[in-house]
N, C-alpha and C positions, 0 to 999 in steps of 0.2 A: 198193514194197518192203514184206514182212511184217515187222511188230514183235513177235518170238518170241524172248524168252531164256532157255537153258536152266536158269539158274538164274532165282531171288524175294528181293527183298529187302522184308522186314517187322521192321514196328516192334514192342517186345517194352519195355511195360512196365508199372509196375502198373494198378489203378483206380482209379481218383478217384471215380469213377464206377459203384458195382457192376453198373450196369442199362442201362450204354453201354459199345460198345467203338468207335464212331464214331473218325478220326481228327480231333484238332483243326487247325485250320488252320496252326500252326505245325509240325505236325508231317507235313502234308501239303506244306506246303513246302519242308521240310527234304528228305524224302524224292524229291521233285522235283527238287530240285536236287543231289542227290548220284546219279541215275540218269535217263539219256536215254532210256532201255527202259518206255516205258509198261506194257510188259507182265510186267516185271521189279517191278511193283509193288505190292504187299500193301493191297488200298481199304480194308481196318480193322486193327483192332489187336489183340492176345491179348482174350479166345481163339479168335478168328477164327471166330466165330459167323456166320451172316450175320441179317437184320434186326436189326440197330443201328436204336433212334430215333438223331436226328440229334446231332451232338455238343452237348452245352450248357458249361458253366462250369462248375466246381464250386468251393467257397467254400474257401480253403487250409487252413483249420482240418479239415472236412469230407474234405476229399481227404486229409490227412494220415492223418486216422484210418483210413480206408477204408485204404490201403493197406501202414498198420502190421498191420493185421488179415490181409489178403491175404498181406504177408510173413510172419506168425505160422504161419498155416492151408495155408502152401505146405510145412511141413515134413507133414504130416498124408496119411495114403492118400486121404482124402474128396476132399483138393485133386487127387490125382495120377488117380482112379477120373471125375473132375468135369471136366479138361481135356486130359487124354492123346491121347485120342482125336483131336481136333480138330486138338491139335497135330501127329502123324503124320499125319493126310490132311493138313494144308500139305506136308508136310516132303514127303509120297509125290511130289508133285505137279510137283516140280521136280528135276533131275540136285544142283542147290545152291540150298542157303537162306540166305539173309544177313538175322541178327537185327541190329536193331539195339535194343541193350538199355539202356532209360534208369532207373535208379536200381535198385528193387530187381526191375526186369524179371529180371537174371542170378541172382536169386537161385529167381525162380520156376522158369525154365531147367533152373538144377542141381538143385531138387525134383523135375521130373517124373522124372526118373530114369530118362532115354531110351536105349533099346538101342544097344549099340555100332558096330551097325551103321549106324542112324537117326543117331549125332552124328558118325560120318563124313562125311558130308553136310552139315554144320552146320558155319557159320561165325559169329562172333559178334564184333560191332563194339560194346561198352558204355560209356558216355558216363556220370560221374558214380556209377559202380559200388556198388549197396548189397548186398552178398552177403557169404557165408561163407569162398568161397572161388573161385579160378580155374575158368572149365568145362575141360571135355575135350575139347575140339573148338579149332581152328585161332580165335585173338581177340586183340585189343586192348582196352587198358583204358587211358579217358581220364580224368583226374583234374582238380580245377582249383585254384587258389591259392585261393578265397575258398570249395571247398566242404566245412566241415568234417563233414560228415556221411557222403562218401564219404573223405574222408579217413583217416576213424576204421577203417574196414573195408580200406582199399588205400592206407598211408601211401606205396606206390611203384608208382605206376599204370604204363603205357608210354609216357604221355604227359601232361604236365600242361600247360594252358592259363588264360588268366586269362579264370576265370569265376565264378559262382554255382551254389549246385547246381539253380537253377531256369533258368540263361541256355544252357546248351548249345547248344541247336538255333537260337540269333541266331548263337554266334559261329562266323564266318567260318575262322577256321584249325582248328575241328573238322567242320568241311564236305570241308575241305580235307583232314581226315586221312581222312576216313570216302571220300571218292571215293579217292584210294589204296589204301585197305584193300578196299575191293569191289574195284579192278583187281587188285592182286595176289593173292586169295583165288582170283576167274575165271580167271586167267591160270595160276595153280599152285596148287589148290582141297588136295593133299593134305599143305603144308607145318603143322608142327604148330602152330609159334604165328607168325605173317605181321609180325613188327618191323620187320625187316630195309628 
């Protein structure tokens, strides 16, 4: 039996890293286990560059910076003229795309400022949500008790879990939202926002 899904689910969020988009191991895990479709699944992360060096660590102080800077430089054309591209050949390449957006991934998202055609296609699962505002495309927004930092930006997510804004991808009952939210996205890909 062939492994062909018409849809892709990829991970969508910032850099810790400006010189990797490797996925890390938890985040390769996570993705694993919320899709049986090997081929349903995105091997790196925005901006879907291919040669990534391998994934390394990057120091929390270090990461934080980097991706305060990323979330600054994504309102900006340079950002949008820098990754646009990349991001419609994924988008082209599947009937659906399923992001899964951790912190201020949603906010790069709603920067590129993707045709309305291209975020019909778009489905977006966010976990810990640092943006401006909700996308335009079919989502969930997960929030957690202990993360004040997405809090500040979405005091009423869709979902709130007890987490940290760095524990998402451990816990267990946002695995469990995120494999619901890819079945009902697949199942009825053109409902506007998938709560229900």
């Amino acid at each position: 039996m062939t492994d062909t899904a018409s849809y892709q689910i990829a991970l969508l969020t910032g850099q810790s890293d400006r010189h990797r988009w490797a996925l890390s191991p938890a985040q390769r895990d996570f993705l694993a286990s919320v899709s049986m479709s090997k081929s349903a699944r995105v091997g790196n992360n925005f901006p879907y560059w291919t040669g990534s060096p391998d994934y390394r660590p990057s120091p929390l102080v270090k990461a934080s910076i980097n991706n305060a800077f990323i979330y600054i430089w994504s309102r900006s054309r340079a950002f949008r003229d820098t990754y646009s591209h990349s991001v419609l050949q994924l988008i082209a390449g599947r009937e659906r795309t399923i992001f899964l957006a951790g912190s201020c991934g949603l906010e790069l998202f709603n920067n590129l400022n993707l045709p309305v055609d291209v975020i019909r296609k778009v489905s977006i699962f966010a976990y810990g949500p640092v943006a401006r505002r909700r996308p335009d495309c079919v989502h969930l927004l997960v929030g957690a008790t202990r993360d004040s930092i997405s809090k500040h930006y979405f005091p009423a997510p869709d979902h709130i879990v007890d987490s940290g804004h760095m524990n998402y991808l451990s816990n267990p009952i946002v695995r469990t939202l995120c494999r619901e939210f890819i079945e009902r996205v697949t199942r009825s890909p053109s409902d506007r926002r998938a709560l229900e």
